[in-house]
N, CA, C and O atoms as a GROMACS GRO file, in nm:
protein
  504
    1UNK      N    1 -16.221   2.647  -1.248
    1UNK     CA    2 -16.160   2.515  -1.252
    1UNK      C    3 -16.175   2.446  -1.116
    1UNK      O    4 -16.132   2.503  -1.015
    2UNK      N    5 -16.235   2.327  -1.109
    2UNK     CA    6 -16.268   2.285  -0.986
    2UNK      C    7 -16.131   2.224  -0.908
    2UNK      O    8 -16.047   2.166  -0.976
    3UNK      N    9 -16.110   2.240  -0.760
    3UNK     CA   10 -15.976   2.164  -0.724
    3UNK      C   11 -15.953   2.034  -0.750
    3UNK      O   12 -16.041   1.959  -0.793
    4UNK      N   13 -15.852   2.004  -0.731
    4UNK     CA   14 -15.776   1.859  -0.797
    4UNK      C   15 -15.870   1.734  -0.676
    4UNK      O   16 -15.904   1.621  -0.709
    5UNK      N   17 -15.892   1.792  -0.548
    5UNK     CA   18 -15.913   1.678  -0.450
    5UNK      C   19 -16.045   1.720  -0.427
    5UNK      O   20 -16.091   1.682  -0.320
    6UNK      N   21 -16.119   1.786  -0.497
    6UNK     CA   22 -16.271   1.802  -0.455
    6UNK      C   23 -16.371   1.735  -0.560
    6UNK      O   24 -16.347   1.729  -0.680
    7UNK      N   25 -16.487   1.685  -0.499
    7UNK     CA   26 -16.560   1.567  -0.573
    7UNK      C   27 -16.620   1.622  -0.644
    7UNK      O   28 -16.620   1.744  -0.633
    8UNK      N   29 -16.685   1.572  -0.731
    8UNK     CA   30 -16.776   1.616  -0.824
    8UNK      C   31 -16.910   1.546  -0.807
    8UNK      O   32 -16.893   1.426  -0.825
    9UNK      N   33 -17.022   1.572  -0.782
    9UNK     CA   34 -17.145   1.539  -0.753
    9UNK      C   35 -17.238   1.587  -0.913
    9UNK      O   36 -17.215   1.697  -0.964
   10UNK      N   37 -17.315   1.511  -0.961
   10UNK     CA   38 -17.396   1.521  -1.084
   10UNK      C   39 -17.510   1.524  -1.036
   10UNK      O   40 -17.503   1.453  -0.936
   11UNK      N   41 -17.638   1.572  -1.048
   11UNK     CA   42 -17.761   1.569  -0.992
   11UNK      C   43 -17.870   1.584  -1.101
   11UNK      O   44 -17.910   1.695  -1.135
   12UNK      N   45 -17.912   1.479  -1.150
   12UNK     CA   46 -18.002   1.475  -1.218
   12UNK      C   47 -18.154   1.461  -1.195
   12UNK      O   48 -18.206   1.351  -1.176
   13UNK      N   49 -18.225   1.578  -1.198
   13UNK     CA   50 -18.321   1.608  -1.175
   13UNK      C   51 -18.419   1.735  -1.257
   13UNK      O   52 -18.373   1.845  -1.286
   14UNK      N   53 -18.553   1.693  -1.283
   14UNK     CA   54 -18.638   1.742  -1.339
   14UNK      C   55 -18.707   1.898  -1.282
   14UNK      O   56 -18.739   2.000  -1.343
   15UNK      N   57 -18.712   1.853  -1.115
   15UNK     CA   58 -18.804   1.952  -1.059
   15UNK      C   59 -18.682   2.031  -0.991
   15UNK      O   60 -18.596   1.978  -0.922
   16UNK      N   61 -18.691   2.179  -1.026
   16UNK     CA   62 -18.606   2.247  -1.028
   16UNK      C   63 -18.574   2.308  -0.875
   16UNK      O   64 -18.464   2.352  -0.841
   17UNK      N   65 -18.733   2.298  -0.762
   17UNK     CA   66 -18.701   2.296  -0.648
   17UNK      C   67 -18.673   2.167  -0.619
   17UNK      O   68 -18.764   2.144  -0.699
   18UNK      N   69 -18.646   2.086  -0.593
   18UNK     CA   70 -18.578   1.917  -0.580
   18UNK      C   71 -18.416   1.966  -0.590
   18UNK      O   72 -18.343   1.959  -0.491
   19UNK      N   73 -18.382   2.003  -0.686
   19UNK     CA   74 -18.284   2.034  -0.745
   19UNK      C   75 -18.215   2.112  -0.664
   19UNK      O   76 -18.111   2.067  -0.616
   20UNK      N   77 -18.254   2.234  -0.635
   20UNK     CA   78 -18.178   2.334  -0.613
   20UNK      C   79 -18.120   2.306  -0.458
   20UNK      O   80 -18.006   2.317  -0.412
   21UNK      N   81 -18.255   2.260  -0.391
   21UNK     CA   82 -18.259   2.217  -0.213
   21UNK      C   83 -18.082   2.131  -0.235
   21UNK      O   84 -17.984   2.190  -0.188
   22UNK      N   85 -18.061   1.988  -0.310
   22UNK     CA   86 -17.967   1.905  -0.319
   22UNK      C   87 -17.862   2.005  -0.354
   22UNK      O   88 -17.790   2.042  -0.260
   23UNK      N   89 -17.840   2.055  -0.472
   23UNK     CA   90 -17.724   2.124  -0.563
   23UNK      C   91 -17.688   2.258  -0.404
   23UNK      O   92 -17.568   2.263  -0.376
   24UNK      N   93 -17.767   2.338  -0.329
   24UNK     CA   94 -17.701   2.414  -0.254
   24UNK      C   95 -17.622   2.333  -0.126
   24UNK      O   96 -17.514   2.355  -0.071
   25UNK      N   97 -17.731   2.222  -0.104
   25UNK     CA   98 -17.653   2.124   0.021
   25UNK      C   99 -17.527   2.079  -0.003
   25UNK      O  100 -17.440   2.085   0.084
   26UNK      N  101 -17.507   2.030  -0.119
   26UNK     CA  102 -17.382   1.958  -0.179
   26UNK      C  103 -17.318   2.080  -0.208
   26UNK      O  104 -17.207   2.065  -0.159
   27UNK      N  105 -17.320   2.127  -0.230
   27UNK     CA  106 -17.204   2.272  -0.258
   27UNK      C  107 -17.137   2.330  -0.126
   27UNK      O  108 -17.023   2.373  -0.114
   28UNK      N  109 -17.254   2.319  -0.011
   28UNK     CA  110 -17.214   2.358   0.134
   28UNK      C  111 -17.160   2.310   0.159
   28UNK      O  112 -17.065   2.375   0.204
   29UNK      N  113 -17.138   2.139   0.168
   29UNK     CA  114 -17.052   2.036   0.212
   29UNK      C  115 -16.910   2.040   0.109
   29UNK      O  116 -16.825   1.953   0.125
   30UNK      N  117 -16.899   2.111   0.038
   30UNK     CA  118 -16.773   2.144  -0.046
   30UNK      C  119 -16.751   2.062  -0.154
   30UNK      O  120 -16.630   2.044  -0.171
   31UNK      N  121 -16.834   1.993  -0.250
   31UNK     CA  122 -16.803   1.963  -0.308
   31UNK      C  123 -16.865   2.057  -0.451
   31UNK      O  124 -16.929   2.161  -0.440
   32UNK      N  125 -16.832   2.000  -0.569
   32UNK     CA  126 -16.852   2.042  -0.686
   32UNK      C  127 -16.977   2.016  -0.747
   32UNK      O  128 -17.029   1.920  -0.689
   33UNK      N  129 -17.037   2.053  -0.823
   33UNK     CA  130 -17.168   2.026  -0.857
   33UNK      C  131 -17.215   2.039  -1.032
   33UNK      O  132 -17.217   2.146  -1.093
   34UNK      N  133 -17.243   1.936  -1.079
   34UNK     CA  134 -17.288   1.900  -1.230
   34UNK      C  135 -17.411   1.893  -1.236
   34UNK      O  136 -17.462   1.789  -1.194
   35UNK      N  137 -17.490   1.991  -1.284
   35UNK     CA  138 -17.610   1.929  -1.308
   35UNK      C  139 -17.700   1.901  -1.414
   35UNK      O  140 -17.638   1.939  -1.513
   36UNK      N  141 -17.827   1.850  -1.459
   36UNK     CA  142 -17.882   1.831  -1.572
   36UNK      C  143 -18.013   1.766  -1.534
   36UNK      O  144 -18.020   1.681  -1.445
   37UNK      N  145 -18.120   1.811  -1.608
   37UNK     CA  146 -18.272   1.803  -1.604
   37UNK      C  147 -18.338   1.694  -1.655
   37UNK      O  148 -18.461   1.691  -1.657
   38UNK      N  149 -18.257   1.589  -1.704
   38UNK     CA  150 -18.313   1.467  -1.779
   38UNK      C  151 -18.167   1.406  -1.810
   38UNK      O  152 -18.065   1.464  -1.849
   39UNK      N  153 -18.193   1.263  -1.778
   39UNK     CA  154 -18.130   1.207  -1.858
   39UNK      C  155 -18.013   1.226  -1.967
   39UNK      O  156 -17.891   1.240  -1.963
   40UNK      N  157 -18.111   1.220  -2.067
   40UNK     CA  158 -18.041   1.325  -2.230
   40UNK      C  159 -17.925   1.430  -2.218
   40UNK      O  160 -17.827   1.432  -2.293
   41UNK      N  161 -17.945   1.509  -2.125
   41UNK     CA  162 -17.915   1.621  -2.100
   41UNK      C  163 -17.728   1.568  -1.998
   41UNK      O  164 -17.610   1.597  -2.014
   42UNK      N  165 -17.822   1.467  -1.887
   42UNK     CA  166 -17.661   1.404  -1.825
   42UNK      C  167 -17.595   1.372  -1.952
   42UNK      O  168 -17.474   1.396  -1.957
   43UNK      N  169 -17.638   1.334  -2.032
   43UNK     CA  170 -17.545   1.193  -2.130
   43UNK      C  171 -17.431   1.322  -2.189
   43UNK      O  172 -17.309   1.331  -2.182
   44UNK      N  173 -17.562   1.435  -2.260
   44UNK     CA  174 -17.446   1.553  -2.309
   44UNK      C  175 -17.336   1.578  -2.208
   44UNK      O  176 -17.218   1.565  -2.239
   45UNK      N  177 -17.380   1.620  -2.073
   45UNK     CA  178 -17.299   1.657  -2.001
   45UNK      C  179 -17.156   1.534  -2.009
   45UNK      O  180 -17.040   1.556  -2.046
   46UNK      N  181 -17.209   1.419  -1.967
   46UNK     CA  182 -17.067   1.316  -1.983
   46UNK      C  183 -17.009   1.303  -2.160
   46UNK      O  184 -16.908   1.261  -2.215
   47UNK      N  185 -17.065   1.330  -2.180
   47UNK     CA  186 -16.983   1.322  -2.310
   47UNK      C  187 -16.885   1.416  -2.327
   47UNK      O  188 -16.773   1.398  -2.374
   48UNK      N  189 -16.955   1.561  -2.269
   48UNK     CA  190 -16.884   1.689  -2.274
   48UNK      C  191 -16.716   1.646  -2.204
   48UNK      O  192 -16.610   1.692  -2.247
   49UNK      N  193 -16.724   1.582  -2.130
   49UNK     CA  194 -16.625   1.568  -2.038
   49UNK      C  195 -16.648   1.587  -1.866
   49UNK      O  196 -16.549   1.601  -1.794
   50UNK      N  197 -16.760   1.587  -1.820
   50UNK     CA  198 -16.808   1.594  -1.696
   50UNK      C  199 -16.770   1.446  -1.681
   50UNK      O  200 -16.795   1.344  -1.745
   51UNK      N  201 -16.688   1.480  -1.550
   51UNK     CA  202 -16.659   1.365  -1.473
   51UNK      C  203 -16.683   1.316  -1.318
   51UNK      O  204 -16.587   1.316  -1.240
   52UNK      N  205 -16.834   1.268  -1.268
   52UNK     CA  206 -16.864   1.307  -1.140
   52UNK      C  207 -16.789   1.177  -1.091
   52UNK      O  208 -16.734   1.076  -1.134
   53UNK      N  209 -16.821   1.242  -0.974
   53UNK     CA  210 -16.796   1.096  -0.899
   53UNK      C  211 -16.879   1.005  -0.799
   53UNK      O  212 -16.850   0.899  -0.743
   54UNK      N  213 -16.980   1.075  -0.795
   54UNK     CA  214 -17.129   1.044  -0.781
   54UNK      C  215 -17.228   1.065  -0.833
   54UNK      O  216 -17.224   1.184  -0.863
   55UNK      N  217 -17.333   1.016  -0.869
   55UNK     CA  218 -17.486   1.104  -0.894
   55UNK      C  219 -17.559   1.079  -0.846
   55UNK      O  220 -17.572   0.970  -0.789
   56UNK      N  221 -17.647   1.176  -0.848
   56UNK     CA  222 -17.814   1.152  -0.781
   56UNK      C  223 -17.861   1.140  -0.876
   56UNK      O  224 -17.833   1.236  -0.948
   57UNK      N  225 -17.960   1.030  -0.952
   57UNK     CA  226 -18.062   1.037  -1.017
   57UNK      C  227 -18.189   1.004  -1.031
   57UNK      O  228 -18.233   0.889  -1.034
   58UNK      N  229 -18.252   1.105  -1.039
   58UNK     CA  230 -18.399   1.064  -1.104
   58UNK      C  231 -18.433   0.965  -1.195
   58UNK      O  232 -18.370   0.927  -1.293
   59UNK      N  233 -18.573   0.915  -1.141
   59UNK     CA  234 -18.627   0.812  -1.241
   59UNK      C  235 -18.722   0.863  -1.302
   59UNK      O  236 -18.750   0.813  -1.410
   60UNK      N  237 -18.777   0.943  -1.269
   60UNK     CA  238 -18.909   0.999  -1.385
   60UNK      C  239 -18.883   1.137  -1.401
   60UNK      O  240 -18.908   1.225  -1.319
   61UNK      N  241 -18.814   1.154  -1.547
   61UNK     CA  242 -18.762   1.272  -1.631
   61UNK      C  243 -18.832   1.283  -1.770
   61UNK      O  244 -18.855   1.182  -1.837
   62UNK      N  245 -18.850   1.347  -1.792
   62UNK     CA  246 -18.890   1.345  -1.957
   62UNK      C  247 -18.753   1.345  -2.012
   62UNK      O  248 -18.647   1.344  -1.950
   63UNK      N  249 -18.775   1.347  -2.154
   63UNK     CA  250 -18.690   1.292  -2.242
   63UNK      C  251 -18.626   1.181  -2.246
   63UNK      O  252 -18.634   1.111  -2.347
   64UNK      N  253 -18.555   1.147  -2.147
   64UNK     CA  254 -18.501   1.039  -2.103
   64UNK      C  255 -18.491   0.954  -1.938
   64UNK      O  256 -18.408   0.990  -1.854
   65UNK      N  257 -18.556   0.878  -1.921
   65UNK     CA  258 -18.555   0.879  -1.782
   65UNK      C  259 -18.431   0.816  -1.725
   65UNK      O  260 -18.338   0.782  -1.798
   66UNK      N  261 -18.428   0.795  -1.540
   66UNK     CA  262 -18.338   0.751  -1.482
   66UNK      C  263 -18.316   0.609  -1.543
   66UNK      O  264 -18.201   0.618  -1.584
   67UNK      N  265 -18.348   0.520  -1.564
   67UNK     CA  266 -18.370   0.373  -1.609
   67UNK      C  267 -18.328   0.375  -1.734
   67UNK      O  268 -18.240   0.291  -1.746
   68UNK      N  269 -18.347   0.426  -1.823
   68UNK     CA  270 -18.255   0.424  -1.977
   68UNK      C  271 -18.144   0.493  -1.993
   68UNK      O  272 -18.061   0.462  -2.078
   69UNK      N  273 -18.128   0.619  -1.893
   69UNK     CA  274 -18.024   0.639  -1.880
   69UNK      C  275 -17.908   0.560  -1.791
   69UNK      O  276 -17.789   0.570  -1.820
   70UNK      N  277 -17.938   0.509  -1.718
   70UNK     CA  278 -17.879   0.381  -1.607
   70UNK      C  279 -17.809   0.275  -1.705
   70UNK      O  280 -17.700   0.223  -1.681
   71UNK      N  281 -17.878   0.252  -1.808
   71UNK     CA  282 -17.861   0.112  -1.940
   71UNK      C  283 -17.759   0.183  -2.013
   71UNK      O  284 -17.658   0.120  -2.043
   72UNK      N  285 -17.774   0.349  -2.057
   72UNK     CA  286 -17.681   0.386  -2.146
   72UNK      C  287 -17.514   0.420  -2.069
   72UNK      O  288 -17.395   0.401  -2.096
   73UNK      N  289 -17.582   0.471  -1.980
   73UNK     CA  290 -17.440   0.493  -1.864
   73UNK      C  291 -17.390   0.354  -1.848
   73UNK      O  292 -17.295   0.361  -1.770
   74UNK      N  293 -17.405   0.252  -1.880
   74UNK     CA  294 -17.346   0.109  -1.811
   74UNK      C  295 -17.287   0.077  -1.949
   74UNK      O  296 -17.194  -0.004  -1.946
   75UNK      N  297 -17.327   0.132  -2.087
   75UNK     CA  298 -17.298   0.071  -2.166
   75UNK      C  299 -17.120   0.141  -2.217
   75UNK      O  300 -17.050   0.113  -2.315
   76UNK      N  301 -17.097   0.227  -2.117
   76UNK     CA  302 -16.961   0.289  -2.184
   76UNK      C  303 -16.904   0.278  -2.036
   76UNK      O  304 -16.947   0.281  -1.920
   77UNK      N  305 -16.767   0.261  -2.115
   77UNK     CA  306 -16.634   0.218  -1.964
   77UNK      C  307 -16.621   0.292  -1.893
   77UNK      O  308 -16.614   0.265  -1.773
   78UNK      N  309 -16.613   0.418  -1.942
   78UNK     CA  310 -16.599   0.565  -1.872
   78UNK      C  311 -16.711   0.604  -1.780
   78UNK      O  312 -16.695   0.705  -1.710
   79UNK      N  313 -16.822   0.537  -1.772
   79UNK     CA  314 -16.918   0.593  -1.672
   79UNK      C  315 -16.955   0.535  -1.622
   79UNK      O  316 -17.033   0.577  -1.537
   80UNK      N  317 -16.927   0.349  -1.636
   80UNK     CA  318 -17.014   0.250  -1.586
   80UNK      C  319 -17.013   0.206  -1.444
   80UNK      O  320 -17.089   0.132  -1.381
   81UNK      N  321 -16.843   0.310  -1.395
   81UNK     CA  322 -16.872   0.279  -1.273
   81UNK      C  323 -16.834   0.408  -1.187
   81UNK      O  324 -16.737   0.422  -1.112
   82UNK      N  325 -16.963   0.523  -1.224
   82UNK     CA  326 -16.953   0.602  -1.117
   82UNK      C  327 -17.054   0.560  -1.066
   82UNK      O  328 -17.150   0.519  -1.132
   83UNK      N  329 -17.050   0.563  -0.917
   83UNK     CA  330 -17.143   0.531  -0.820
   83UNK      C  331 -17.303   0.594  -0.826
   83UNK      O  332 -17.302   0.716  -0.813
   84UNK      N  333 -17.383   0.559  -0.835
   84UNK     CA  334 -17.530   0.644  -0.909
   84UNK      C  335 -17.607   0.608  -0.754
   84UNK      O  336 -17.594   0.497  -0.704
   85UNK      N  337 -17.666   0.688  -0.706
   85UNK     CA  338 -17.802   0.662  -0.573
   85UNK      C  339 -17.899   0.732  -0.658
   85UNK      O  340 -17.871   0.825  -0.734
   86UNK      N  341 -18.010   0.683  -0.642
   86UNK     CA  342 -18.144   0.721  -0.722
   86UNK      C  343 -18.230   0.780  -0.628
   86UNK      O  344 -18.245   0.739  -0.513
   87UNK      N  345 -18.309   0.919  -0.702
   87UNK     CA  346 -18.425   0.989  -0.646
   87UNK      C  347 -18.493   0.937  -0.666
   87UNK      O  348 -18.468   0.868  -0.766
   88UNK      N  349 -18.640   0.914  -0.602
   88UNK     CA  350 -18.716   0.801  -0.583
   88UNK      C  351 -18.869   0.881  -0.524
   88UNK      O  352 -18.866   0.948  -0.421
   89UNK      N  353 -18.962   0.868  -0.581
   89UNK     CA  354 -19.078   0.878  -0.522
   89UNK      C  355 -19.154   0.725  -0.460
   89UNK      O  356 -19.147   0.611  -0.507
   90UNK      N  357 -19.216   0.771  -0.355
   90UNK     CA  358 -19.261   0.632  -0.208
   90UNK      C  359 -19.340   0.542  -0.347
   90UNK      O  360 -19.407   0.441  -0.324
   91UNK      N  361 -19.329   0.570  -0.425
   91UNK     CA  362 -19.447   0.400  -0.537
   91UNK      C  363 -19.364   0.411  -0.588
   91UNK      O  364 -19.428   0.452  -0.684
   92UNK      N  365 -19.241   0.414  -0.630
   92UNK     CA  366 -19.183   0.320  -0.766
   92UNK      C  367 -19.096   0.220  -0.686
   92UNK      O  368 -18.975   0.236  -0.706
   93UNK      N  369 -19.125   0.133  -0.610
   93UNK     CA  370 -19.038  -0.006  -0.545
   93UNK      C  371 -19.033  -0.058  -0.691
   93UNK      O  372 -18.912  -0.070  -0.714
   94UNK      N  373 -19.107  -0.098  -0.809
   94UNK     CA  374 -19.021  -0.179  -0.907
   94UNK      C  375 -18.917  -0.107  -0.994
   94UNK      O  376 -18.815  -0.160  -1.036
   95UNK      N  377 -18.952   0.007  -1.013
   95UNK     CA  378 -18.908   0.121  -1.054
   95UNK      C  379 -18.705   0.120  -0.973
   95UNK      O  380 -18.598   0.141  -1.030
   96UNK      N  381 -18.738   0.084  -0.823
   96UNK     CA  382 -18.601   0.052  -0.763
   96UNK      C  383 -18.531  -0.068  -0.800
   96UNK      O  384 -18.409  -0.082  -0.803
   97UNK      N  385 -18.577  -0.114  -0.814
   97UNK     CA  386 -18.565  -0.287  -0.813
   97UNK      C  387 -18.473  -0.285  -0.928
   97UNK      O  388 -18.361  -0.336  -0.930
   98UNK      N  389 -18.541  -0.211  -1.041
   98UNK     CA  390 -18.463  -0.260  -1.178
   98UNK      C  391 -18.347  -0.184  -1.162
   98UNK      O  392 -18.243  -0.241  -1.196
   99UNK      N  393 -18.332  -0.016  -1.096
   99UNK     CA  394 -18.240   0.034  -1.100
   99UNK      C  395 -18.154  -0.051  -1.022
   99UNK      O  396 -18.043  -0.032  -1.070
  100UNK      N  397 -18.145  -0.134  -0.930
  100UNK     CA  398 -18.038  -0.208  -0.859
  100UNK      C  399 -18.029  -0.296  -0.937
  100UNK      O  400 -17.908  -0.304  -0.958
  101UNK      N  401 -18.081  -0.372  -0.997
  101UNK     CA  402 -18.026  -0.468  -1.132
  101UNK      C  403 -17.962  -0.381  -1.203
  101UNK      O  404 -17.844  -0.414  -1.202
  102UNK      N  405 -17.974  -0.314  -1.248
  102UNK     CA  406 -17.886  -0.161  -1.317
  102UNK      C  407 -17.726  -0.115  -1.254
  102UNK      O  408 -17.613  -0.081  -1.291
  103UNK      N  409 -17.775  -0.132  -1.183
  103UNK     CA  410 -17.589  -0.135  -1.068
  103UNK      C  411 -17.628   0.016  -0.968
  103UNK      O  412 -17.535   0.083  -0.923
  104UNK      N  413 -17.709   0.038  -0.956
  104UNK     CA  414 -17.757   0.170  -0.864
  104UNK      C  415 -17.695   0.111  -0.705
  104UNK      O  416 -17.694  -0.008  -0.673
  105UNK      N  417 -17.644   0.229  -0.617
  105UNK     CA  418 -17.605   0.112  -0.528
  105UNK      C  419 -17.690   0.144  -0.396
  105UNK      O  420 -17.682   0.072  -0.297
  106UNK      N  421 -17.791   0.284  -0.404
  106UNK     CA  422 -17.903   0.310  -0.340
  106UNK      C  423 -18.010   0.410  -0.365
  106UNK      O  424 -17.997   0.476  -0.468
  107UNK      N  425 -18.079   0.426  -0.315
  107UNK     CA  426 -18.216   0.472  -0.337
  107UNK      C  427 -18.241   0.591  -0.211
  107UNK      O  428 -18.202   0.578  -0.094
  108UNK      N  429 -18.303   0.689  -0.258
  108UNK     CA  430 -18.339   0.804  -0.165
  108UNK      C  431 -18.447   0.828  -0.205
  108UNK      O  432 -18.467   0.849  -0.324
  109UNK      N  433 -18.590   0.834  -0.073
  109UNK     CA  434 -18.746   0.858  -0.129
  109UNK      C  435 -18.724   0.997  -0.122
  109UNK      O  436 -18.671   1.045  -0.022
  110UNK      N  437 -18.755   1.060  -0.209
  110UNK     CA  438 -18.725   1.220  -0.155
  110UNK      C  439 -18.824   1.309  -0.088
  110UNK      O  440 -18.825   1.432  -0.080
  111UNK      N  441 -18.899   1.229  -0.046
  111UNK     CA  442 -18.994   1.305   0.064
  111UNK      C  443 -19.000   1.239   0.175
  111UNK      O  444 -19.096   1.254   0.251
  112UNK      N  445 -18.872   1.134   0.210
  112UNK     CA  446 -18.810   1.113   0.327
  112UNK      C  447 -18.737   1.174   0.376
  112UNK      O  448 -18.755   1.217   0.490
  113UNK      N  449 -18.600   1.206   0.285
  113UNK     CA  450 -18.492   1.213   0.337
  113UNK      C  451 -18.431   1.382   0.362
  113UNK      O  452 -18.421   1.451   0.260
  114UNK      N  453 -18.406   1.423   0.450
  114UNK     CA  454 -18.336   1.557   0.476
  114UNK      C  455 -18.215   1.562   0.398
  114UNK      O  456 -18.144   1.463   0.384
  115UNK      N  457 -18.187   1.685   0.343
  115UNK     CA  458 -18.046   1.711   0.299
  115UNK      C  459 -17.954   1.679   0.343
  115UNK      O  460 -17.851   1.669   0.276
  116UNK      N  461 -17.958   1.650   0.475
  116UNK     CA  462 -17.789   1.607   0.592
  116UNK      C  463 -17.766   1.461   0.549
  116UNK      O  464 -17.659   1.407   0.519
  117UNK      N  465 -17.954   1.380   0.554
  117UNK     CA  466 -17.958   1.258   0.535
  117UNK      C  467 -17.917   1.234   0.413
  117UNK      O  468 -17.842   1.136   0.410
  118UNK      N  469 -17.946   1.312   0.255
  118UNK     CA  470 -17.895   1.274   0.130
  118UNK      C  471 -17.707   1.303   0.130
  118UNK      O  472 -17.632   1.257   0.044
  119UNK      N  473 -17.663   1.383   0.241
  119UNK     CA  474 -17.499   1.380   0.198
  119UNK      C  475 -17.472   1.255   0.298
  119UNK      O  476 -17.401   1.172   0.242
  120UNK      N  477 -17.501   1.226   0.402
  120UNK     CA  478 -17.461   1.086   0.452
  120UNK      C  479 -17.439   0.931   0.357
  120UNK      O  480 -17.360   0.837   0.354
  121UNK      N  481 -17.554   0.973   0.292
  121UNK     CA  482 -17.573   0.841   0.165
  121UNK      C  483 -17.443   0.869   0.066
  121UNK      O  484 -17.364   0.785   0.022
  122UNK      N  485 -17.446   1.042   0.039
  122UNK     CA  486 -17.331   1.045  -0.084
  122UNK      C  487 -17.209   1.021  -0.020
  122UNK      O  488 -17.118   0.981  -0.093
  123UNK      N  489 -17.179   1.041   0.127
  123UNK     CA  490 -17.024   1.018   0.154
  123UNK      C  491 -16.987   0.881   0.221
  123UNK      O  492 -16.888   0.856   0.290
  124UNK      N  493 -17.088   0.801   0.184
  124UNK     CA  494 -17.095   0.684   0.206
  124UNK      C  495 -17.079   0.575   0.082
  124UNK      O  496 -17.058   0.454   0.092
  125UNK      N  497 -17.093   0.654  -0.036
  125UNK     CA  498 -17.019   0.559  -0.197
  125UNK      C  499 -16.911   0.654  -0.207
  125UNK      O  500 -16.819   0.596  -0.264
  126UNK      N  501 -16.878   0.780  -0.177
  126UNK     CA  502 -16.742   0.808  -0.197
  126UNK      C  503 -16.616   0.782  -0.175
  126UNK      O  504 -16.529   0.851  -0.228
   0.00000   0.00000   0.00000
């Protein structure tokens, strides 16, 4: 059972080293950790009753990507406003663009940014 005052971080991601690098960083920094490989897979998770309070998400997932999942997450009260920062490879600038029309409130290239640098961004919408 996770504590009453510790966050919950969701990390949606495909590539399972991507994944794991984020999900151990964020666990070090003490918070809680949700994760899921597509899209599809978040939506089960929030439906289940996962309640983050951030996410990282990917835009290019199979099954469902970051961008349709962004539309379906906005379309229910309960999720529309957890704070979402998007994983990002250096070519999808339109790919960003729409996610910030989407309500994304930032973007991480992930072959920029160091792990210290991705929890600065997360404790910065928390």
């Amino acid at each position: 059972m996770p504590e009453r005052n510790k966050k919950t971080i969701m990390i949606v991601e495909d590539d399972i080293f991507v994944m794991d690098i984020y999900q151990t960083k964020v666990t070090q920094e003490g918070f809680d950790v949700v994760t899921a490989e597509n899209g599809l897979e978040a939506i089960k998770k929030l439906e289940g009753g996962a309640k983050p309070d951030l996410m990282l998400l990917d835009i290019l997932m199979p099954y469902m990507d970051g961008l349709t999942f962004l539309k379906k997450k906005n379309q229910n009260d309960a999720w529309k406003d957890i704070p979402t920062i998007l994983l990002t490879n250096l070519s999808q600038r339109e790919e960003i663009e729409e996610g910030f029309e989407l309500g994304a409130k930032d973007y991480i290239i992930k072959s920029h940014f160091t792990p210290s640098e991705v929890m600065e961004k997360i404790n910065k919408y928390l």
